[in-house]
Structure formats: structure tokens, C-alpha cells
C-alpha positions in Angstrom: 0.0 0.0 0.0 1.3 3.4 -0.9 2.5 5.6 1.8 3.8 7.8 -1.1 2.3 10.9 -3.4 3.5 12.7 -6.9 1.9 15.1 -8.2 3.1 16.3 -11.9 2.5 20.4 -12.5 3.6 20.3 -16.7 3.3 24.0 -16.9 6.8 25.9 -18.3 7.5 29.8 -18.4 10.2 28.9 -20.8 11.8 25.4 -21.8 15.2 24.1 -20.7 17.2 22.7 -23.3 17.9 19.7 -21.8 14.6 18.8 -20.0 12.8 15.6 -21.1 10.3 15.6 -18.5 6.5 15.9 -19.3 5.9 19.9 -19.6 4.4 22.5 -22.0 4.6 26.4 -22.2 2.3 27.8 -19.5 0.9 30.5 -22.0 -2.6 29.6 -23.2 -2.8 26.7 -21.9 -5.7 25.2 -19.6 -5.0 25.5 -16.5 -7.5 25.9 -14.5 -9.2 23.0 -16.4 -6.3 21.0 -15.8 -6.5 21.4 -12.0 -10.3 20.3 -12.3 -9.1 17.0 -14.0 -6.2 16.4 -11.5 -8.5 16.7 -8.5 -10.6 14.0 -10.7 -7.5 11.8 -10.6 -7.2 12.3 -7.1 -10.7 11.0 -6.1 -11.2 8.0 -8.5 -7.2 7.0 -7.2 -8.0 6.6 -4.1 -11.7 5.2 -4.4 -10.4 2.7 -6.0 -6.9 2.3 -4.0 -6.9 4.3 -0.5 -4.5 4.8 1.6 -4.3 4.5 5.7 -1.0 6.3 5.9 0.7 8.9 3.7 4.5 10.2 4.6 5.4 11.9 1.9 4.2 14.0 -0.9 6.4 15.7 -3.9 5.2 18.0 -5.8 7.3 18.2 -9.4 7.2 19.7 -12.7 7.5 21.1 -15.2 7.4 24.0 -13.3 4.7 24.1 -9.8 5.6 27.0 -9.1 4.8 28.6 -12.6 1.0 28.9 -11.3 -0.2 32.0 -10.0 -1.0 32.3 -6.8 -4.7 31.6 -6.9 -4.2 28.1 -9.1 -1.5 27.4 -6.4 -3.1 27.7 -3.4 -6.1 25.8 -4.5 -3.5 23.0 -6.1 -2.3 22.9 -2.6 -5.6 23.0 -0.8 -6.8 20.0 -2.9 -3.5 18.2 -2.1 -4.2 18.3 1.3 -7.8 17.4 1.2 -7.0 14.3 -0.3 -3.7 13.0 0.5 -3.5 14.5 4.4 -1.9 12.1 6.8 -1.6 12.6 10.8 1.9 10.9 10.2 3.4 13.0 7.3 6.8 13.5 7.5 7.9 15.7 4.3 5.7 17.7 1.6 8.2 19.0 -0.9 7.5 21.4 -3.8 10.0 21.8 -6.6 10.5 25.4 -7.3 12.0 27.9 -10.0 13.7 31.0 -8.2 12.8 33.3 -10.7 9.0 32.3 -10.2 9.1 31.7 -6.2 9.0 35.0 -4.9 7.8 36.0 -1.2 3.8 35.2 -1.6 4.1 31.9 -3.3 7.0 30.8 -0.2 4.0 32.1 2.2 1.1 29.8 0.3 3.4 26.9 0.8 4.2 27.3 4.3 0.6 27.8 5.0 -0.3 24.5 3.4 2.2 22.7 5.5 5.1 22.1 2.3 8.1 21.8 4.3 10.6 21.6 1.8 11.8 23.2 -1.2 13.8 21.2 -3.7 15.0 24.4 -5.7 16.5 24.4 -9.3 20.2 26.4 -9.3 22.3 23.7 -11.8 24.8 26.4 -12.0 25.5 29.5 -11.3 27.3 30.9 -14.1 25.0 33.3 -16.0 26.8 32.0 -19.3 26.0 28.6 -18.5 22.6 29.5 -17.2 21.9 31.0 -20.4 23.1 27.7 -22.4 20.7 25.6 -20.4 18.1 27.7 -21.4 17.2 28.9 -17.9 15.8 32.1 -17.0 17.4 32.8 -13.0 20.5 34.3 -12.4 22.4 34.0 -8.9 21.0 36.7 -7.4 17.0 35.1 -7.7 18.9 31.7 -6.0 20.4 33.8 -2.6 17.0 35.8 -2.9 14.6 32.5 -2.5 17.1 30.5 -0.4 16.9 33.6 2.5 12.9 34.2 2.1 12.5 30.6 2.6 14.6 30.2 5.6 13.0 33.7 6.9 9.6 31.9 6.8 11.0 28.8 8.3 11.3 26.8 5.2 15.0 26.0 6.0 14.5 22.0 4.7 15.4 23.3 1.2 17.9 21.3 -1.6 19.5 23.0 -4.4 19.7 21.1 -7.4 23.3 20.9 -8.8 25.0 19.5 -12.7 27.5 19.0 -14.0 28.8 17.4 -17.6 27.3 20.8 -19.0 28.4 22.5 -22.7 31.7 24.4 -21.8 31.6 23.8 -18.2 34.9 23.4 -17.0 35.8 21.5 -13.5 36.6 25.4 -12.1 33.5 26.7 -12.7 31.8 23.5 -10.9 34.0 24.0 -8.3 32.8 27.8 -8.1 29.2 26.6 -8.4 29.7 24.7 -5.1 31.5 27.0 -2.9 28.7 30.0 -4.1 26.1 26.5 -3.1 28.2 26.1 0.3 28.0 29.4 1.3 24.0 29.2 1.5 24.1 27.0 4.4 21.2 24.7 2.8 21.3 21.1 3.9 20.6 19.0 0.8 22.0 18.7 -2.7 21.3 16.5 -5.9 23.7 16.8 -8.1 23.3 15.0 -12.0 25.7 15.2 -15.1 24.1 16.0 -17.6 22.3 13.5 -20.3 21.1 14.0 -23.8 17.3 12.9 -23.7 15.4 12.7 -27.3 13.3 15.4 -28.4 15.2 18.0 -26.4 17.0 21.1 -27.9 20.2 19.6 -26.4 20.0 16.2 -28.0 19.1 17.8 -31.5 22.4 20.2 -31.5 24.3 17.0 -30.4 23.2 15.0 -33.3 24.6 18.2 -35.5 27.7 18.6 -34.0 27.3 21.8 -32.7 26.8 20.5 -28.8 30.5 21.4 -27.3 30.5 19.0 -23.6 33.3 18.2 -21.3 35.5 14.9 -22.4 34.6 11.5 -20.5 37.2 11.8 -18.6 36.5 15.3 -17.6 32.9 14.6 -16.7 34.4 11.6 -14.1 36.9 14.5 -12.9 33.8 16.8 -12.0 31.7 13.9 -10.0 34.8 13.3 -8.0 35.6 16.6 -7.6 31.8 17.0 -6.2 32.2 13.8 -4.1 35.1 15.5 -2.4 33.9 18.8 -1.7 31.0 17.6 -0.5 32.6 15.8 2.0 34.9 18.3 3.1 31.7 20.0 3.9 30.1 18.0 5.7 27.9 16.2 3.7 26.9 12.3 3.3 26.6 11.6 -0.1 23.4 8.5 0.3 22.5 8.0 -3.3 24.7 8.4 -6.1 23.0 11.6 -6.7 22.4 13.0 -3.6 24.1 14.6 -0.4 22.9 15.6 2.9 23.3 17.1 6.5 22.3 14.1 9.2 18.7 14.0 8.9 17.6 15.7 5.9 17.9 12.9 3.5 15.0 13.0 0.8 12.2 10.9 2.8 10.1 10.8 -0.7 13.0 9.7 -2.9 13.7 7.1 -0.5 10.7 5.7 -0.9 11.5 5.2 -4.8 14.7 4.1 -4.0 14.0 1.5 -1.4 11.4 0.0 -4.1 8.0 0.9 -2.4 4.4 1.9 -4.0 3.2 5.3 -4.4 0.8 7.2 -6.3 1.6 9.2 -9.3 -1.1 12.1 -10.0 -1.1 14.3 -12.8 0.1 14.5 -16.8 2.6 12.0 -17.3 2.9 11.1 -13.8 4.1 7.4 -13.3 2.5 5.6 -10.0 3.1 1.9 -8.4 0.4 0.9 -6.5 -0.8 -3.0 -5.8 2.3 -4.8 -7.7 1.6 -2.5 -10.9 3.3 0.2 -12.4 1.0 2.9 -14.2 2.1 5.3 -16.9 -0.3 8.5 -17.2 -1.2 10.2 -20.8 1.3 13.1 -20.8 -0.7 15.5 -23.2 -3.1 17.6 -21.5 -6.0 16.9 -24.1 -5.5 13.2 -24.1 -4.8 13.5 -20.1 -8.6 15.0 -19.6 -10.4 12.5 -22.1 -9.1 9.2 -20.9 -10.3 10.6 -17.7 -13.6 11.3 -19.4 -13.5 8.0 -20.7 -12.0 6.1 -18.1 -12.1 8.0 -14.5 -8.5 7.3 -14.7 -5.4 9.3 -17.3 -3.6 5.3 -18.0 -1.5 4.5 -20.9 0.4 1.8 -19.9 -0.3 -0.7 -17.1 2.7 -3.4 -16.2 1.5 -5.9 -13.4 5.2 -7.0 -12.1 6.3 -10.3 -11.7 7.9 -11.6 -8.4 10.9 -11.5 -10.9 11.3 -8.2 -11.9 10.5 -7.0 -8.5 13.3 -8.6 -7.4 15.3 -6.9 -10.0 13.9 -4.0 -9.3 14.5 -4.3 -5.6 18.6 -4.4 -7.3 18.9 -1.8 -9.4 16.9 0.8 -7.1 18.9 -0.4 -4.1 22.1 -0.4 -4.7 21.4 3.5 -6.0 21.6 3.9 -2.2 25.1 4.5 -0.8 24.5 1.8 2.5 23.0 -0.8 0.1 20.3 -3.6 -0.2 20.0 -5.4 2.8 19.3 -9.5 2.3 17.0 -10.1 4.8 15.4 -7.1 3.7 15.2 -8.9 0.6 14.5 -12.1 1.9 11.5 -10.7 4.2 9.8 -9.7 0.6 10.7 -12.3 -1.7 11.4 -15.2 0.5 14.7 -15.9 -0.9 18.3 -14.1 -0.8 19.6 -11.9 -3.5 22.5 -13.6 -3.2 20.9 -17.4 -4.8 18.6 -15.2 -6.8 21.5 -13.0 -8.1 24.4 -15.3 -7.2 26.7 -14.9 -10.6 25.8 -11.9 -11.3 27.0 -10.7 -7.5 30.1 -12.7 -7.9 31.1 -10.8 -11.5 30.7 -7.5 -9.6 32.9 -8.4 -6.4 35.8 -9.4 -9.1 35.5 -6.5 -10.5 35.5 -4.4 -7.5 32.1 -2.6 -7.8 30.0 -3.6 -5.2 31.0 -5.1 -2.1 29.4 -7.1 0.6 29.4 -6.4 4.4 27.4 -8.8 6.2 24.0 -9.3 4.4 24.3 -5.4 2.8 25.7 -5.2 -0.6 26.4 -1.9 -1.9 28.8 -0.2 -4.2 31.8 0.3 -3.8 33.6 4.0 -5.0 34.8 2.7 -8.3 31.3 1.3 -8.9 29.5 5.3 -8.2 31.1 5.7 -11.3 30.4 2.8 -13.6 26.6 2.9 -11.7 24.6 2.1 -14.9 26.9 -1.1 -15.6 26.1 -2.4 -12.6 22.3 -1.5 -12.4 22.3 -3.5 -16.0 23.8 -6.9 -14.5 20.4 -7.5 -12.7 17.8 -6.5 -15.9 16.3 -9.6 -17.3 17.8 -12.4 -15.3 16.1 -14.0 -13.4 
């Protein structure tokens, strides 16, 4: 049973170039209607699957905090009426600093969000400009010291690196301009070319000018270090925090549980399946119409690929997948299930096994995708 919520806002101001996610330009679209259909989503969800516990909620995008303040507070509102929990731990919102300015921090405080997961990725305005964002540094120190003024000091600045003519200096400015904000949480992501963005299309012509291999593996260990010099954990590959502020919500992907998935293009895993919503808003509101429910895709899992599955989202976890864990689920160990496979990885020295944990080892943070691949379609 899902003790986990997303919630997908698609609406954009502008378009990042390398964003792949579900989204569309906020201007003249239907917005309002959209929010009608969503709260829809939300009723016939949990008619048909309720909840008697819900710890986390994540609010992403697009671009949530592209509403105005009107369509935000009632998005909120109707967040709450449906998916409040007497035992909620975290309610984050994902927010632009451009488009976060003093009222909309107030409307989230008010409806209990207390966390902000806020996009920086760099700050050189060069490189800002190449991404195709909109912010400059002074909107990130602006947003970061409202937030904390209101009390919304559980905030995480998103971080990348791999970027078109990003060197390993300007990263390491990035972070020490990050460091000095005094915010406990970064995720930090190289950069990848996704289809149908602007980034993958100037690729394909050449005209796409990113950091060497090499370079790239330079930058991550570069972040690794400074991050650890100031005293943060790194627990996922991609992620870093002060003790106690890890990312309940992605935790809950990570250590393979169910949760909901509400909105355009919104992916949900609730009662062994995984659910893939319409992303276009017009084909989003009919198959409601039709349906009471926005589905595309429906995969019931097999004990096998939840196993797999249990693999490849664990071991994205710096302390590992725990056997009897495993075991308590499945009723077997990984390590029959996934015996050879295990074995190949401790020769080559990227995982390693402590007791009945088996995580990755250093080398392996690197080669991550290798090892995730050994458990896909093996069992």
C-alpha cells in the first residue's frame, strides 16, 4: 500500500534545453481545467486504491511554481484534502527562483510544504543561459533567504555537472557559491542528452560542445570531495545531505516501495503495478472522461522483476540492499537469486558485501549504470 504521493504540475515559463520531463509552455494553456481534472484523478485514485497512511508528498514539474498564486493555493488546498496524513513527514515542492518569490513561499508554508527542492544547476550566468534557464544567482540567494526567513529552512538545491563548456573550475565555483547558502541537501546530476530535447538535437549536429569522459568523471569526483569536506553524506549516487535531511520521498523510490503518481505524465506503483499517465493535457482529460483514470500503460510485475527492481533501485543507495530485507519480501536471498551476477561485480570491484548489505563500492558510483544493468532480465 502506498504511503507515497506525486503530483506532476507540466506547466513551463520557458523550456530548458535539456529537460525531457512531461511539460508544455504555461501560456494559453488550460490551467485551470487541468486542475479540475487532476483533482478527478485524485478522487477515483484513491476510491479505487486508499491509503491508511501517507508520509510523503512531492510536488514536481515542469514548473509548480509557474502557477499563479490563486491556481497554487487551491492545487495545494486540494493536495491536502485528499492525501493529508496525521503521520506525514515531508511535503516538498520543486521550485523555479525566478518564479518563487515571497507570496508563493507564504502559500506553501501555509499548506504545511516543508521543503523546497530548488533548481540552481549552476551559477554561471553564461551557462545559465546555455541551459536555457531564465534565474540568475541573485534570484537563487534571494529565495534560499525568504524561505529560511519563513522557516522553510528544509530546502535542496539542485546541482549539474557534464554541462556544454563547463569546465571543472566553474563546478567547483558553483559549489563553494552552493556552500556558502548554508542549505542542507544537494542533488547533483551530469548532464544526459534525452530525445526530443533542444540539447540532444544540437548534439546530433555537432554543434553540442561538452566536457570529455574523462573530464565529466573528474567533475563527480571533484563534487564527491567537496562535498565531503563540507560535511555532507553523499546516500544516493546523486544526492548529499546534513544528518537527517535525506529526501524521505525519494527514498521511498529508492528502497522500491508503492506510491501514487497524479497528474500528466505522472508514473504511479500501487498493488504490484506500475502505471504510466497520458502526458498531453487533451489526451490527459479524455481518458479521464472515458475512463475515470489518465492510463496509458499498465505493467503488473512479476515476483521476478520485482526482485530486479528491488537491485537496481537499491544499490542506487550508498548503505545498500539489505538481504533479509530482501528475503522478508521475496522469500529468498539476492545472493541465490542474483548469485553470478554478484560474484562478477565483487571481481571487478564494484560492489561489495558487508554482512547481508551489498552496496557499491567507489569505483562502482562511477560505472553505476553497468552495474544496475547486471540485474535487468535475469532472473
Amino acid at each position: 500500500m502506498p504511503e507515497a504521493a506525486y503530483f506532476h504540475i507540466p506547466f513551463c515559463v520557458n523550456i530548458c534545453h535539456y529537460c525531457d520531463f512531461n511539460k508544455v509552455f504555461l501560456k494559453g494553456q488550460p490551467v485551470n481545467e487541468y486542475l479540475d481534472y487532476i483533482e478527478k484523478e485524485m478522487k477515483n485514485t484513491l476510491k479505487q486504491s486508499p491509503f491508511s497512511s501517507m508520509k510523503t508528498l512531492f510536488v514536481g514539474g515542469g514548473t509548480p511554481t509557474a502557477l499563479d498564486y490563486e491556481q497554487f493555493e487551491r492545487f495545494l488546498t486540494m493536495v491536502n484534502r485528499y492525501f493529508s496524513s496525521s503521520d506525514r513527514q515531508e511535503f516538498t515542492v520543486e521550485s523555479n527562483p525566478e518564479q518563487t518569490d515571497l507570496r508563493k513561499l507564504e502559500i506553501m508554508r501555509d499548506a504545511g510544504v516543508n521543503r523546497l527542492s530548488i533548481g540552481v544547476q549552476a551559477f554561471q550566468d553564461n551557462l545559465l543561459k546555455e541551459l536555457g534557464r531564465t534565474h540568475n544567482q541573485e534570484d537563487v540567494v534571494r529565495t534560499v533567504s525568504e524561505a529560511k526567513r519563513l522557516g522553510l529552512d528544509n530546502i535542496s538545491l539542485d546541482i549539474m555537472f557534464g554541462l556544454p563548456r563547463q569546465t571543472v573550475d566553474m563546478l567547483k565555483e558553483t559549489l563553494d557559491i552552493a556552500f556558502s547558502l548554508e542549505v542542507p541537501h544537494f542533488s547533483a546530476y551530469s548532464l544526459q542528452l534525452e530525445r526530443k530535447t533542444v540539447f540532444y538535437n544540437r548534439a546530433a549536429k555537432g554543434e553540442l560542445l561538452l566536457p570529455e569522459q574523462e573530464e565529466e568523471a573528474r567533475m563527480y569526483e571533484v563534487l564527491m570531495e567537496e562535498m565531503d569536506k563540507h560535511g555532507y553524506v553523499q546516500y544516493e549516487i546523486s544526492n548529499f545531505t546534513k544528518l537527517g535531511y535525506e529526501s524521505r520521498h525519494n527514498l521511498q523510490y529508492w528502497d522500491n516501495n508503492e506510491y501514487y503518481g497524479i497528474g500528466a505524465g505522472a508514473h504511479s506503483y500501487v498493488n504490484g503495478t506500475r502505471n504510466a499517465n497520458a502526458g498531453p493535457l487533451k489526451k490527459y482529460m479524455s481518458l479521464i472522461d472515458e475512463t475515470g483514470f489518465p492510463y496509458i500503460h499498465k505493467d503488473v510485475l512479476s515476483s521476478s522483476e520485482k526482485m530486479e527492481e528491488e537491485l537496481f533501485m537499491g544499490l542506487r543507495k550508498m548503505k545498500g540492499v539489505s538481504d533479509q530485507r530482501f528475503m522478508e519480501r521475496y522469500g529468498l536471498s539476492m545472493f541465490d537469486v542474483f548469485g553470478s551476477q554478484i560474484d562478477k561485480l565483487l571481481e571487478r570491484g564494484l560492489v561489495k558485501r558487508s554482512g547481508d548489505m551489498l552496496a557499491l563500492t567507489r569505483n562502482g558510483t562511477f560505472l553505476g549504470n553497468e552495474v544496475f544493468q547486471e540485474f535487468i532480465g535475469v532472473v
